[in-house]
Each structure stands twice: as C-alpha cells, then as structure tokens.
N, C-alpha and C positions, 0 to 999 in steps of 0.2 A: 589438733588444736593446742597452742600454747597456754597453760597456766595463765586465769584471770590475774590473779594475784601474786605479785613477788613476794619471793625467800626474805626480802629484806629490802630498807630504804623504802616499806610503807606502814600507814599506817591507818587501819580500818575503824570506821564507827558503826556499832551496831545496835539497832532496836528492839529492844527487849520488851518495852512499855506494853508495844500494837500486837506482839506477839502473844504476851498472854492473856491479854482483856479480846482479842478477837482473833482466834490463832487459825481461825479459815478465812485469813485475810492473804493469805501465802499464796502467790503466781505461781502461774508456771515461768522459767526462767527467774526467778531470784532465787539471789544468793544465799544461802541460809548456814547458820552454826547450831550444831548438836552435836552432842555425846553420842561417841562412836558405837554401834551398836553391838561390835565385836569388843571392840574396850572400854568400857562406860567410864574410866578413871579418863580417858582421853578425850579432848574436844576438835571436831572436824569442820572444813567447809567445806561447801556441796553446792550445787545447782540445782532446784528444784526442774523435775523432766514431766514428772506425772501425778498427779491430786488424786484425792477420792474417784474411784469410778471411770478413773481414766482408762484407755487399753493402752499398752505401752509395749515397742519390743525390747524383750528383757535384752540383747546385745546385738544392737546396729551392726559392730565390728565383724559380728562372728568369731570372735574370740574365744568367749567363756560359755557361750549356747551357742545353736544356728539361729541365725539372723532373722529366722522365718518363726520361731518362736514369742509368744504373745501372750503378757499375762492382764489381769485386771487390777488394780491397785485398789485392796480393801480401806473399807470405811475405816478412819481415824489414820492412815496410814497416806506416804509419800513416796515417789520413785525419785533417788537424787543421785547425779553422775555428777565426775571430776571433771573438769575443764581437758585435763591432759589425759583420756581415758586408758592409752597403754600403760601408764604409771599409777592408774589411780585404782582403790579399793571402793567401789560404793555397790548400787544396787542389784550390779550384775553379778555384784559377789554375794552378797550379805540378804536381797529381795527390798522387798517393800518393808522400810522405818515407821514407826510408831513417830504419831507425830507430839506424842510426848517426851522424846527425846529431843524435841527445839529448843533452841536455848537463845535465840534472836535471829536479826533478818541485817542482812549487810546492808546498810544505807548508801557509805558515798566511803571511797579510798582516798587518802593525801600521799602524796609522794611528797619524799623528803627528800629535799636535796642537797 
C-alpha cells in the first residue's frame, strides 16, 4: 500500500480539541499523531488498526512475527500500522501504544498546488 500522506506539497489539519476531552472517540482506521514511543522527542503518523480489547494479528505480512500470531490490545492502549508497512516502524515493532502518547486525530489533508 502507498503512503496516505505525501513527503510534500500537503498540508494536514489536525484535532486536538476531541482528542483530549474524549480521547476513546478514536476508530479504528483514523489517522492519528503521537509521540513516537521509541523516540518521544519525535512526532509520528499511524493508522489506528486495533482499540482496547481488540484481538489483532501483530504482522499480516509475516515479516516481523508469523502471520498466525495474535495478541489482545490492552486497556488504555492502541495497535497503529504505517500505510507503507514494508518502510514503516509502528506496532509490529514497538506492540501496543499507550494512548497517552496521542497528540490529535488527522481530520482533512489540502494538497498544494
């Protein structure tokens, strides 16, 4: 799958507000921004995959586990994959995020032209 979002020439607005007066308003599939949980000086965007109490397979690809692998996403916590999953670092590296490292929910992208 190709990267949601381009390197450049856009430009994203995101919602902070909904996120922290009700932050189990998060889908599965939205877009989400949080401090990376291997480098919390760094800010990421992810795809929400898995919510509280989800079962989830930690790597579809079989890449980084076998595919037949299956974890539970604990309470306060989220499973989030990259768009581009052979390039990307998220839950099948790192597990299930603390959903206190959100920091907003992508609303709508503008492409510049």
């Amino acid at each position: 799958m190709f990267p949601t979002l381009a390197e450049t020439g856009e430009i994203v607005i995101e919602d902070r507000l909904t996120l922290r007066l009700f932050p189990y308003r998060i889908a599965r599939g939205d877009l989400v921004v949080l401090k990376s949980p291997i480098m919390p000086e760094s800010i990421i965007g992810k795809r929400v995959l898995g919510l509280p109490g989800d079962i989830v397979c930690v790597d579809p690809t079989g890449e980084t586990a076998p595919s037949t692998e299956h974890i539970v996403v604990p309470k306060g916590h989220i499973w989030i994959v990259g768009d581009n999953a052979p390039y990307s670092r998220d839950s099948r590296t790192f597990g299930p995020v603390s959903m206190s490292l959100l920091e907003g929910k992508l609303i709508m992208r503008v492409i510049i032209l």
